[in-house]
TORLUMLO-853299 format. One line per 8 residues: number of its first residue (from 1); their letters; for each residue x, y, z of N, C-alpha, C. Coordinates in pm, whole numbers, m for minus. Atoms other than C-alpha are relative to their C-alpha. Layout:
! residues N
NUM	A	X/Y/Z/X/Y/Z/X/Y/Z ~ ...
//
This chain:
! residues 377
1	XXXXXXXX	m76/m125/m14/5327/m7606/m1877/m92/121/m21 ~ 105/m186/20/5174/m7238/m1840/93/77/m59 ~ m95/m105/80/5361/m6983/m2070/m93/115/m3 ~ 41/m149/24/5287/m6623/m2081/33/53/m156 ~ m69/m109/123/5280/m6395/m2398/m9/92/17 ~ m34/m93/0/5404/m6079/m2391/m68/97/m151 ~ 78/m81/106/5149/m5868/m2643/44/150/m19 ~ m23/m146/30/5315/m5516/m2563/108/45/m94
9	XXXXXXXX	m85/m47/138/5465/m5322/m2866/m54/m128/m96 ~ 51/83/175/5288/m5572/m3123/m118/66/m69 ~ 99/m130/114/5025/m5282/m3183/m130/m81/m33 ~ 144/30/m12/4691/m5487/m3112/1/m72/m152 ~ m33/14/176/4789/m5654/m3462/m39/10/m80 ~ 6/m81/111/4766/m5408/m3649/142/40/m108 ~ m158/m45/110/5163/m5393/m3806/22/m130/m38 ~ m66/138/18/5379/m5654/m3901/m23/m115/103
17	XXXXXXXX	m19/76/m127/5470/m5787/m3553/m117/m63/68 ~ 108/8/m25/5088/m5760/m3493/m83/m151/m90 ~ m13/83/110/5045/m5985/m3823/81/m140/53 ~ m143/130/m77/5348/m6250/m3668/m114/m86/127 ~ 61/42/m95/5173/m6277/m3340/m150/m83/m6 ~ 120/59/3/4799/m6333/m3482/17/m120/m95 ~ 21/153/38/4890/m6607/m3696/81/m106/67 ~ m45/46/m110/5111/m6752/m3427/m155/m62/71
25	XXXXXXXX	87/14/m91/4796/m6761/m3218/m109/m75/m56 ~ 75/70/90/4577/m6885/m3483/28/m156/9 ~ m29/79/32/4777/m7152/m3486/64/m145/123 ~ m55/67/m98/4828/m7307/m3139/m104/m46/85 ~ 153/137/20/4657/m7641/m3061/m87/67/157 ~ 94/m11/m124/4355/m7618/m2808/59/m53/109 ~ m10/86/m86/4482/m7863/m2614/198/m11/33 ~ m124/11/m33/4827/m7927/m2413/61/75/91
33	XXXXXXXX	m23/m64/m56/5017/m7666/m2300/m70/178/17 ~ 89/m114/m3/4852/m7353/m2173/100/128/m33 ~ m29/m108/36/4899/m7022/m2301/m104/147/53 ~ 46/m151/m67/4822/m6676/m2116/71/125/m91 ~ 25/m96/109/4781/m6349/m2308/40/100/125 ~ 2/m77/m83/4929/m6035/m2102/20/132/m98 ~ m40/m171/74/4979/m5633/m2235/m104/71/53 ~ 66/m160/m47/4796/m5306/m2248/m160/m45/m18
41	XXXXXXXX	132/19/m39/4445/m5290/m2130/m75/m19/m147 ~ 102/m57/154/4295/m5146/m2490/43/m124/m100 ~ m35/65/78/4473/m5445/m2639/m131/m154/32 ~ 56/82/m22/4216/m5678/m2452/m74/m125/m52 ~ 81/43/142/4003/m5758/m2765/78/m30/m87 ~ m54/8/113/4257/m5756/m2990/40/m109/m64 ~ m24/128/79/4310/m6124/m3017/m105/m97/49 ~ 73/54/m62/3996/m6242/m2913/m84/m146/m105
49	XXXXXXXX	55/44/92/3895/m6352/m3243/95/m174/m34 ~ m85/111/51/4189/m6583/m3313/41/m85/95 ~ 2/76/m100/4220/m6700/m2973/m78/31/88 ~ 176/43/m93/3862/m6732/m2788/37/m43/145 ~ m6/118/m130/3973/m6961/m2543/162/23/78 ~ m134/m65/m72/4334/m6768/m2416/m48/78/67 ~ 4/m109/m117/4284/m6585/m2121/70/139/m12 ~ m98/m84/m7/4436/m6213/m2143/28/86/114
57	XXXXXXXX	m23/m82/m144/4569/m6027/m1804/40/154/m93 ~ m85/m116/m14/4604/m5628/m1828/59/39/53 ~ m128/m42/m131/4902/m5497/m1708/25/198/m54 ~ m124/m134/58/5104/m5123/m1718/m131/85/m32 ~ 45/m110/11/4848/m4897/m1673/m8/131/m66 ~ m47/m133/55/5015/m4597/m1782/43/m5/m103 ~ m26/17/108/5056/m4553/m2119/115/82/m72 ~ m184/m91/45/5434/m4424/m2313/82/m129/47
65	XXXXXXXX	m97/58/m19/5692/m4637/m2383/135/m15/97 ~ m92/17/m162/5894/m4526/m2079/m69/m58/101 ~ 96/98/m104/5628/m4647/m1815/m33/m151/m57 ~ m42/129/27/5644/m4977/m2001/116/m55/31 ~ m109/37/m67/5974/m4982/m1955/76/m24/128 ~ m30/51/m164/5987/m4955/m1613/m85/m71/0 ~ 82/97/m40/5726/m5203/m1608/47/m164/1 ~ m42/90/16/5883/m5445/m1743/134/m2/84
73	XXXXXXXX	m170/m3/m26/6241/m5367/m1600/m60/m49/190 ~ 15/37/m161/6052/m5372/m1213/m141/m20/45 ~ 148/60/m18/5708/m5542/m1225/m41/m136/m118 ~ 23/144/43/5714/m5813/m1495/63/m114/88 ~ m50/183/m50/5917/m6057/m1289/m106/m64/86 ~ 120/42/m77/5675/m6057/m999/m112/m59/m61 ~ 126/61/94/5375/m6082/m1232/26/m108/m62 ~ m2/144/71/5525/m6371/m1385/20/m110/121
81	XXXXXXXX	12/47/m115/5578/m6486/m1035/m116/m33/9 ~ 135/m46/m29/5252/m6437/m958/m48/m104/m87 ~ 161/101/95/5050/m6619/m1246/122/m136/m26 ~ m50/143/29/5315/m6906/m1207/0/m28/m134 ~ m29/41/115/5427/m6917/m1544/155/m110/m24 ~ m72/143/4/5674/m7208/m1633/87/114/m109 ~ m117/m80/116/5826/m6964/m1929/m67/112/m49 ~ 12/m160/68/5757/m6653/m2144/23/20/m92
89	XXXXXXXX	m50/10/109/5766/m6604/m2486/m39/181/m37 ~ 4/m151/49/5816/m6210/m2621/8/9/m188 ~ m11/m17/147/5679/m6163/m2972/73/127/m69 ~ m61/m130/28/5839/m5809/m3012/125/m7/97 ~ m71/m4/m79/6136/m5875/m2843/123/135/m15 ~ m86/m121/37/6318/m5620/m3036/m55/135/26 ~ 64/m116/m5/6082/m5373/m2896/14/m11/165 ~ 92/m57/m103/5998/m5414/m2532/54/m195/57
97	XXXXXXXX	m70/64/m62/6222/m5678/m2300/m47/21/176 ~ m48/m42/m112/6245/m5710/m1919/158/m53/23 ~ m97/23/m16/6548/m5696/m1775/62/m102/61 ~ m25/129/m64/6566/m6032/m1544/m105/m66/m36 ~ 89/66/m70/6405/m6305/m1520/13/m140/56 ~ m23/138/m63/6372/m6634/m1320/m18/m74/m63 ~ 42/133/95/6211/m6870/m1578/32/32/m181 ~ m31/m5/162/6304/m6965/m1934/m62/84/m108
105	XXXXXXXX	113/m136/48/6233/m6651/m2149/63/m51/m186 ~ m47/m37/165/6246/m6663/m2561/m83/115/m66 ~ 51/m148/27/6205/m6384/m2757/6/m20/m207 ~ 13/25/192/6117/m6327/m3177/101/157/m19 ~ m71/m152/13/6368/m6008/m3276/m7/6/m158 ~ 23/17/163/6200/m5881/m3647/112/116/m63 ~ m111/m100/141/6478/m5588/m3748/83/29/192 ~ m47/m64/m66/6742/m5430/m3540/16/192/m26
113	XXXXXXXX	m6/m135/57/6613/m5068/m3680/29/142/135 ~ m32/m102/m95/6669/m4881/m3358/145/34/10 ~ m109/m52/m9/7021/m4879/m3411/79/9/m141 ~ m57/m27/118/7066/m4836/m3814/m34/117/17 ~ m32/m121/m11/7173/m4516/m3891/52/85/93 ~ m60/m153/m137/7252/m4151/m3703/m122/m17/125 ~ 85/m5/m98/7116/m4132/m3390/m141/63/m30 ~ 97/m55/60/6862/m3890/m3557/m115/m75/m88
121	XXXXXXXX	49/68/52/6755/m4115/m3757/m89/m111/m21 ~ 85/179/m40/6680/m4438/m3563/m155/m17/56 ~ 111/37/m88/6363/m4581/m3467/m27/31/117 ~ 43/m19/m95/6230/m4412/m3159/m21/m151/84 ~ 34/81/m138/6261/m4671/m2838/m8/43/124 ~ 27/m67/m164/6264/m4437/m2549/148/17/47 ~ m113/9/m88/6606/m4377/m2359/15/m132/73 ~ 0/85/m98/6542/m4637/m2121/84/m136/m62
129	XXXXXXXX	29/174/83/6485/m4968/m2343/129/40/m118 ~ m151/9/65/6774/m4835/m2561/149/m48/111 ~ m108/m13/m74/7015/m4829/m2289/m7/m197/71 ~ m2/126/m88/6887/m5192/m2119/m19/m94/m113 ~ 54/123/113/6759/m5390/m2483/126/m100/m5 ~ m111/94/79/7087/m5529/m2623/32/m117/184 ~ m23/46/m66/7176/m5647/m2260/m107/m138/60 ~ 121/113/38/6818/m5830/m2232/m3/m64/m59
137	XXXXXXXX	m1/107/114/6846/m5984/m2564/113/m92/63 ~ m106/118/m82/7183/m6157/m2368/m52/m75/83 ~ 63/95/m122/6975/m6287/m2137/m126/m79/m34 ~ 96/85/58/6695/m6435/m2343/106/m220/m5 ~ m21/171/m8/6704/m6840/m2321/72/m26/m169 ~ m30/53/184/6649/m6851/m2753/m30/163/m30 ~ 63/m73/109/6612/m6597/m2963/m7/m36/m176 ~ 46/47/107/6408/m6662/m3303/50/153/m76
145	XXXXXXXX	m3/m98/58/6520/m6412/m3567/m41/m29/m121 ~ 148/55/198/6282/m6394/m3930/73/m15/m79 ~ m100/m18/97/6591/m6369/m4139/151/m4/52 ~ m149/53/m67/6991/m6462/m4141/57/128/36 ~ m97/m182/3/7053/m6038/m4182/m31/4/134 ~ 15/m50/m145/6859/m6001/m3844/121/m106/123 ~ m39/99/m77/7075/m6293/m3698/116/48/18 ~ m164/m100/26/7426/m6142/m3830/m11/119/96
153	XXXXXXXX	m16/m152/m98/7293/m5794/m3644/25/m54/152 ~ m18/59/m149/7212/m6002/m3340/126/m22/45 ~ m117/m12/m107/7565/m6097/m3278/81/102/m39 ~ m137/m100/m62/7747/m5793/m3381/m40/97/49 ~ 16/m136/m74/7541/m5530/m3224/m44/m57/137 ~ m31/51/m182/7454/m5711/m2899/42/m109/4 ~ m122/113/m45/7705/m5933/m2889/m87/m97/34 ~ 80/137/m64/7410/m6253/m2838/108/m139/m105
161	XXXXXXXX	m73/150/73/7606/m6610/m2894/m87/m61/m118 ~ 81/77/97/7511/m6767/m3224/m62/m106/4 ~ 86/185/m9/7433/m7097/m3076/m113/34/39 ~ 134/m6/m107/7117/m6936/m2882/m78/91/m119 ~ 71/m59/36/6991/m6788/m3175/m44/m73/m138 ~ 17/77/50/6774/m6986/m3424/m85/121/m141 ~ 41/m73/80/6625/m6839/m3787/m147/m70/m31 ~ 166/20/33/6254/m6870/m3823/m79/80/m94
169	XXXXXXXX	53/m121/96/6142/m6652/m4139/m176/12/m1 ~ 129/49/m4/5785/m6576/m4146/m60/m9/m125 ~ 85/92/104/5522/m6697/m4351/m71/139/m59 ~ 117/m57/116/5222/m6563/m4605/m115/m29/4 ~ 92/105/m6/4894/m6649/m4598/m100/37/m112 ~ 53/35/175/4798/m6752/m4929/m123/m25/6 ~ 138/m28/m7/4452/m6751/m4838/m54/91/m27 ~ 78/m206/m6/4386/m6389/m4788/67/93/m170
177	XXXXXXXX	m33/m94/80/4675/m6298/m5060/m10/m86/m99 ~ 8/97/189/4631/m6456/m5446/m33/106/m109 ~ 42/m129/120/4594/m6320/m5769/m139/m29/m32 ~ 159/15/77/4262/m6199/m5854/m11/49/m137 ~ 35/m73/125/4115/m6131/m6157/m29/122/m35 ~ m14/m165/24/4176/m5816/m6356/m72/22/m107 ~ 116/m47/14/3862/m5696/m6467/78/106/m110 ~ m41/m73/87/3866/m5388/m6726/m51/111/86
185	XXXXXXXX	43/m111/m123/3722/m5167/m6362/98/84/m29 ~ m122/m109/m23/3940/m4844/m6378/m43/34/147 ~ m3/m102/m170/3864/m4777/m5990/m39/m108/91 ~ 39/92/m138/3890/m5030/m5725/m26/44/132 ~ 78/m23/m95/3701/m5000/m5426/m26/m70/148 ~ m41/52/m152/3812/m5068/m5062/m64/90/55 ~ 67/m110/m78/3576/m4899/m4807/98/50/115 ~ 151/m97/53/3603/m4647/m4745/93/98/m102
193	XXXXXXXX	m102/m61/98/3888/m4560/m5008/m78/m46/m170 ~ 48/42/118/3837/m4566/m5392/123/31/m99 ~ m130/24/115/4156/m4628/m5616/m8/3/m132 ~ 42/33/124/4145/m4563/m5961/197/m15/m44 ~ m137/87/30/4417/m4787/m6151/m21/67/m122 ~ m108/72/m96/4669/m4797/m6266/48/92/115 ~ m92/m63/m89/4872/m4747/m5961/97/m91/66 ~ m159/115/m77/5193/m4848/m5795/m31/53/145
201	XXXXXXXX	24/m18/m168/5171/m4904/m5422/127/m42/92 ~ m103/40/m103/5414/m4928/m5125/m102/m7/110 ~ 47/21/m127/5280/m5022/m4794/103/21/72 ~ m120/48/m109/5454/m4954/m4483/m10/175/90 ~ 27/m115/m38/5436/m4674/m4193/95/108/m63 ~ m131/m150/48/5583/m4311/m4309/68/22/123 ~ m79/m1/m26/5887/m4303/m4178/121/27/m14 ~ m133/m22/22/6173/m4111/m4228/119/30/47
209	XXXXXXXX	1/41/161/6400/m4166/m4385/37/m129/m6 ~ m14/136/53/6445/m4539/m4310/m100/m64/m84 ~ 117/39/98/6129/m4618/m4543/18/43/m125 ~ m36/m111/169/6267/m4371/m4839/m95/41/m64 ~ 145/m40/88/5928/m4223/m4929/12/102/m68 ~ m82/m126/60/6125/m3896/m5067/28/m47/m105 ~ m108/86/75/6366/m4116/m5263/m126/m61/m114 ~ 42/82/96/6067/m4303/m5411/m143/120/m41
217	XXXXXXXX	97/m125/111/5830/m3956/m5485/80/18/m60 ~ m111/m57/96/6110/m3845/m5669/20/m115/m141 ~ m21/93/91/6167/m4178/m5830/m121/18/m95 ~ 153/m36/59/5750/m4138/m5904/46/103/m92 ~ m25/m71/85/5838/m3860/m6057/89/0/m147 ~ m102/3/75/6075/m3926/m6304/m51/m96/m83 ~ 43/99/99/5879/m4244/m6410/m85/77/m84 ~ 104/m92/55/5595/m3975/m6471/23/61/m108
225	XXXXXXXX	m67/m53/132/5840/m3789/m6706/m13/m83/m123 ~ m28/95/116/5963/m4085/m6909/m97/m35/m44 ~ 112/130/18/5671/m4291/m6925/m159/85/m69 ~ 172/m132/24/5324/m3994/m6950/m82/m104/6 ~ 111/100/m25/5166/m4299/m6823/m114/67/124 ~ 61/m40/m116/4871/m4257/m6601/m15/m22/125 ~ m45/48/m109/4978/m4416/m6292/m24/92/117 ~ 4/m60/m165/4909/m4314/m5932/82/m29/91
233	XXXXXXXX	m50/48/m73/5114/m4341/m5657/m90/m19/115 ~ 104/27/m103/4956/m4511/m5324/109/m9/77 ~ m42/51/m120/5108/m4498/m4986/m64/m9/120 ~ 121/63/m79/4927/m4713/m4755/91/22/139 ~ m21/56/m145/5014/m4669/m4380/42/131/73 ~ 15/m137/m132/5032/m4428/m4043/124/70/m19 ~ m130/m107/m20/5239/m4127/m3965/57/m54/118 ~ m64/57/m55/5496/m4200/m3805/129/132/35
241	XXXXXXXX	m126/m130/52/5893/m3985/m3805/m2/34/m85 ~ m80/m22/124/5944/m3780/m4044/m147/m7/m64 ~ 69/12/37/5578/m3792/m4188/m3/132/m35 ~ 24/m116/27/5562/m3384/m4206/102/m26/m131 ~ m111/m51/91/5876/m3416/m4423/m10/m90/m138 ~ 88/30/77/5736/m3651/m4670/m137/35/m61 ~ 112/m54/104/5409/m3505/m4750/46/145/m24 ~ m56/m152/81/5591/m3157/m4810/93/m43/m132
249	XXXXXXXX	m54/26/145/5809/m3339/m5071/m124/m51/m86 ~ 116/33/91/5464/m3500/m5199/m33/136/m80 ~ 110/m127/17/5297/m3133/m5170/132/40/m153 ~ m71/m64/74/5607/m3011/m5376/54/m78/m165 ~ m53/51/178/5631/m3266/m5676/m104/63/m87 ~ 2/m70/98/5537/m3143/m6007/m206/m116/m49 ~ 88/104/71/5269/m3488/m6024/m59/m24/183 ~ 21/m9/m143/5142/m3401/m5615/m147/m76/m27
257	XXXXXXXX	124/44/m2/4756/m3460/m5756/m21/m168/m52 ~ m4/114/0/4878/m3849/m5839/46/m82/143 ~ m32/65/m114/5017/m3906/m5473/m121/m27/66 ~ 140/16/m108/4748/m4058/m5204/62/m96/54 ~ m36/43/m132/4821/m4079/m4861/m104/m67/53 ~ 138/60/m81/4555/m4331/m4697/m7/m35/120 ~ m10/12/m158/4693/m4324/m4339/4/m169/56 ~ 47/42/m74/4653/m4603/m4145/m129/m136/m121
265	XXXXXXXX	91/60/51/4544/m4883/m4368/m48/m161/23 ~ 30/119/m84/4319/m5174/m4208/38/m158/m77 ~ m30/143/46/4499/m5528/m4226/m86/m76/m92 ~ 98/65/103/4197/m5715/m4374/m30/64/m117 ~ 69/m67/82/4140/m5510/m4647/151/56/m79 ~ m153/29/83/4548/m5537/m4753/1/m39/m153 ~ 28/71/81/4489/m5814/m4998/m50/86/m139 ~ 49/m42/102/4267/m5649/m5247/79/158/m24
273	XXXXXXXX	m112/m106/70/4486/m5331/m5246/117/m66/m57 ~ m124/61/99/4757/m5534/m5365/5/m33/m117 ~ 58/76/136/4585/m5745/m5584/m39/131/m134 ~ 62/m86/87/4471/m5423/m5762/113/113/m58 ~ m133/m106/21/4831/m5254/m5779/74/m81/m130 ~ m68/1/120/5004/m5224/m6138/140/m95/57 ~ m168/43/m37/5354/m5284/m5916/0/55/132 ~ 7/m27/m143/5464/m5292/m5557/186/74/m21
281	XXXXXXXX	m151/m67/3/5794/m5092/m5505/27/43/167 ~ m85/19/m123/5997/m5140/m5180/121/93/m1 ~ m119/m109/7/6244/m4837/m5139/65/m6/141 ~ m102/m28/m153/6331/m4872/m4754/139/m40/m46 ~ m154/16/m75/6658/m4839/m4633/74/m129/90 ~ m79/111/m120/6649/m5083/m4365/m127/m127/m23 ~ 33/98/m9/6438/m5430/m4346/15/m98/124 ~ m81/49/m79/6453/m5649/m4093/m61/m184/m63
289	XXXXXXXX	90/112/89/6203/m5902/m4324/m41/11/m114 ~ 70/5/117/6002/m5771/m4595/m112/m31/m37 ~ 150/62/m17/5625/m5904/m4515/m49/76/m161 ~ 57/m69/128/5569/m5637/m4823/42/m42/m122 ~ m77/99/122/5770/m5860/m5058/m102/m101/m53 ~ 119/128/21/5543/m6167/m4998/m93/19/m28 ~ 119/m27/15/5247/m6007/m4977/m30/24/m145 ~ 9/m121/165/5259/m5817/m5306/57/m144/m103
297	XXXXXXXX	m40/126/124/5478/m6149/m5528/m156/m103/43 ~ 126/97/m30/5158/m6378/m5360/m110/32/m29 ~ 144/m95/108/4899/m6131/m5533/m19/15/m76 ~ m54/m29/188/5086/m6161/m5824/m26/134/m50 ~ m41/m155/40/5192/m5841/m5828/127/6/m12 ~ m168/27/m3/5580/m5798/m5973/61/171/119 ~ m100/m77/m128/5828/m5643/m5709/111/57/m27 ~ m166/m83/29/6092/m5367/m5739/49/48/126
305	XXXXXXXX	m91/m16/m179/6284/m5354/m5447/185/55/44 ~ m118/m65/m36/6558/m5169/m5288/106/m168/48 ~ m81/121/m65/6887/m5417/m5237/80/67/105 ~ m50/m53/m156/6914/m5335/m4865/m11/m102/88 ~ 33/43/m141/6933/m5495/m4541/m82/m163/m117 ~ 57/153/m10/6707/m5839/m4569/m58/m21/m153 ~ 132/m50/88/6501/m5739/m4862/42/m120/m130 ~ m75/93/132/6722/m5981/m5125/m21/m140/68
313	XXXXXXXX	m17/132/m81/6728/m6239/m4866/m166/m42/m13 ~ 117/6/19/6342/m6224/m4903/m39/m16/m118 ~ 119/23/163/6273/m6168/m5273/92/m65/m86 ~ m21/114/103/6558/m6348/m5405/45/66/m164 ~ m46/m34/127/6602/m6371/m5787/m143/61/m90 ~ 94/m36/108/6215/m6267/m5834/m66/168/7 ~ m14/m102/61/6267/m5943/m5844/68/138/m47 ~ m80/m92/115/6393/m5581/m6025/74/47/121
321	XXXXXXXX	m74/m91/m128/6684/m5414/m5742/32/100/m54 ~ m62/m113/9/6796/m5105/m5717/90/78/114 ~ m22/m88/m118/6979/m4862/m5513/m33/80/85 ~ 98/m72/m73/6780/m4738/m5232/101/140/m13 ~ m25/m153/m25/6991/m4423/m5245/56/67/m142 ~ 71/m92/146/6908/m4306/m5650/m130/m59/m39 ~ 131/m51/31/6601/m4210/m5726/m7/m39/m147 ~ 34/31/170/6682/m4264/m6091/50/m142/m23
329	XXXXXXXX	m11/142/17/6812/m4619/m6054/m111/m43/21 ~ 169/94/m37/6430/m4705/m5874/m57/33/m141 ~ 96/m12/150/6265/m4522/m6191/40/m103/m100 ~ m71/78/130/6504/m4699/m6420/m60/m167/m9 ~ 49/138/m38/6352/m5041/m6270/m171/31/m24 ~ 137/m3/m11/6003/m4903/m6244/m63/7/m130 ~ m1/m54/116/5999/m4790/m6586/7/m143/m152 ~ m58/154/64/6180/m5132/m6725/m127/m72/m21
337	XXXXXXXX	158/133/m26/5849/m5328/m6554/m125/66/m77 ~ 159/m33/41/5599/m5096/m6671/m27/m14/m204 ~ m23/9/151/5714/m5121/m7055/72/m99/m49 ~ m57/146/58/5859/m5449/m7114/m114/m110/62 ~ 96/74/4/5585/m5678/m7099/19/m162/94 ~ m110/155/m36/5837/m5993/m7115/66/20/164 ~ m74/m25/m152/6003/m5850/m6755/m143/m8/71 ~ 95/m10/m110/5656/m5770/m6623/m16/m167/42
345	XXXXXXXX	36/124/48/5547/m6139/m6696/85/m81/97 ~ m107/77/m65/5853/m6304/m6558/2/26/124 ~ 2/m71/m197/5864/m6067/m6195/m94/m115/11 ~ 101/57/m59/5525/m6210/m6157/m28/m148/39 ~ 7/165/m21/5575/m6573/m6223/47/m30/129 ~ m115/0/m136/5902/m6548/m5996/m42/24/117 ~ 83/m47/m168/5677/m6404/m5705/m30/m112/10 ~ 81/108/m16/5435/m6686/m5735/74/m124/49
353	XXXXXXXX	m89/124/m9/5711/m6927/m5719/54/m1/112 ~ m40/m96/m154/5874/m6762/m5450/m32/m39/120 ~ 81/m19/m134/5627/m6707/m5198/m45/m173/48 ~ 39/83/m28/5585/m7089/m5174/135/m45/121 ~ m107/21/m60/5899/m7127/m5030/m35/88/191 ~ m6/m114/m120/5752/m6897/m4683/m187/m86/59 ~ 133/92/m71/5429/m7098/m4470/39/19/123 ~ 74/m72/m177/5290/m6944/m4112/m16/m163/79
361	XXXXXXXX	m8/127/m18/5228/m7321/m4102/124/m55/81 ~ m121/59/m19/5583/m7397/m4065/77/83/84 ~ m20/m106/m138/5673/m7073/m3866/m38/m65/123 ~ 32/65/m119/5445/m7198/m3644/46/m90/85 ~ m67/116/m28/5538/m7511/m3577/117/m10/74 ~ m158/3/m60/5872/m7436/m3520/35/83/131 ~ 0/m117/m146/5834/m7121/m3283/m77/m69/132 ~ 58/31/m28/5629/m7325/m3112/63/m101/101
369	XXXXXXXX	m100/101/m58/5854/m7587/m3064/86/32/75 ~ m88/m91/m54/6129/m7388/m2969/m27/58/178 ~ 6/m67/m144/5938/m7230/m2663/m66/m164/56 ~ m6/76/m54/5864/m7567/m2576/130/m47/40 ~ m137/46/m25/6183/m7733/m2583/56/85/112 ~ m57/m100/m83/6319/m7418/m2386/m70/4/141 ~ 50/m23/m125/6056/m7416/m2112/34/m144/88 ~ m11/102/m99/6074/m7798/m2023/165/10/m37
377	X	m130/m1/m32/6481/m7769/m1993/17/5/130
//
């Protein structure tokens, strides 16, 4: 069998989805059925490392999520015509669909964030791919969703039948993330950044306000009061919505010279920011997984997390919740971990324990299976 992958909107994997796809690829045997690599030109390289021996076609010239969309809506079928593909598997399916197609298509769908909240609010998808997605996802063969919350959205916001939709959560890779040893260094040192600990970190693009980076300076703040600990806050990752309106609440807290924005922070070089964080604190709004759950309990780092969307379904009983919408309930948790010794202690075990329960291994495997089963039908 020849299968196509669909690489556009997984961000050269550099995000989550980017993360999903490369250990997917990592992980699919030399031998058997063939696998073809298609997306945006600049993405060419981007999985060259983890798959050597996959061929990748550039497609869609024109770059903007609307000229994708017509690309896909009236030029993927042909092209899949064309390179005689037997099926099609879409790792971002919740991003970037075509609208027909002739051969067995499955798709991975990681959040349904384009349609939580006010229109104002939601995840930018373009006009287009809003108006045609939900109807695409009906027409997918399988869809894999990472969690049971994304599965529940699947059938009540596009109405997709529950039998065609299977739960595949993703994995960790306990290789890259573990606990390291904590030295008596006050300043850890990721090139070309330099962290001086302690500090509490969130990962995740600025985004507002489904990310709550307001909600959780404010919270910062308040721990800052109680506590006159020396703590930093870190937020690791690109501008995004709503990024002006977050660093003006940074610029305007009272503790602005403890915030640090580091933009845009490179995957490989995750790990040891984690490993080096006092506490990871999860404030979004919406979820559609939580990769920042695992990462951070598998670094043995303890987790305070908003109880939203997936985020419980992910961390479970190992760690502190709060209400993503008070600021003084997150402190009240942040505050708990940083001065009770016995709570810190326990989060951390509970991660460790946790994160065993989640293997890329077993993702694999299964997604794997799945677009098999589906193509020879």
């Amino acid at each position: 069998m020849k299968i196509g992958i669909d690489t556009f909107a997984c961000n050269g994997g550099k995000s989550g989805v980017g993360v999903y796809l490369t250990q997917l690829l990592k992980r699919i045997p030399p031998s058997g059925d063939r696998y073809e690599l298609f997306g945006w030109d600049f993405d060419r390289f981007a999985y060259s490392e983890v798959a050597p021996d996959m061929e990748f076609i550039p497609r869609c010239s024109v770059n903007g999520s609307t000229a994708n969309s017509l690309w896909h809506i009236f030029k993927y079928q042909k092209f899949a015509e064309k390179r005689d593909y037997d099926g099609c598997f879409f790792p971002a399916a919740h991003r970037q669909l075509s609208s027909r197609s002739s051969i067995p298509s499955i798709g991975t769908v990681h959040d349904m964030g384009a349609y939580w909240g006010t229109r104002k609010t939601r995840e930018h998808l373009g006009a287009i791919l809003r108006v045609v997605l939900p109807n695409s996802l009906r027409k997918l063969d399988r869809i894999i969703a990472v969690s049971q919350f994304v599965k529940q959205e699947l059938i009540e916001l596009a109405r997709v039948k529950e039998s065609r939709i299977e739960v595949i959560p993703n994995g960790v890779d306990l290789k890259a993330f573990y606990p390291r040893p904590r030295n008596e260094e006050s300043v850890v040192l990721i090139q070309p950044f330099s962290f001086r600990r302690p500090y509490i970190l969130f990962v995740s693009r600025i985004d507002h306000p489904v990310k709550n980076h307001i909600r959780l300076i404010e919270a910062f703040g308040i721990f800052k009061e109680r506590t006159r600990y020396p703590h930093r806050l870190v937020l690791a990752g690109d501008n995004r919505h709503g990024a002006d309106k977050v660093k003006e609440a940074a610029a305007n807290s009272v503790y602005k010279n403890d915030i640090f924005f580091t933009g845009y922070f490179p995957v490989q070089n995750l790990p040891a920011l984690y490993a080096g964080a006092d506490m990871v604190v999860i404030p979004s709004m919406y979820e559609g997984f939580g990769l920042g759950v695992l990462e951070a309990m598998a670094s043995g780092v303890p987790v305070v997390c908003a109880r939203a969307a997936s985020l419980p379904e992910a961390a479970e009983h190992a760690a502190l919740y709060f209400d993503p919408r008070s600021a003084e309930d997150m402190a009240d948790r942040m505050v708990a971990l940083s001065t009770n010794r016995d709570i810190y202690r326990e989060c951390r075990a509970l991660g460790l324990e946790r994160v065993q329960a989640f293997s890329w291994d077993r993702c694999a495997e299964r997604t794997l299976a799945i677009i098999q089963e589906t193509v020879a039908q």
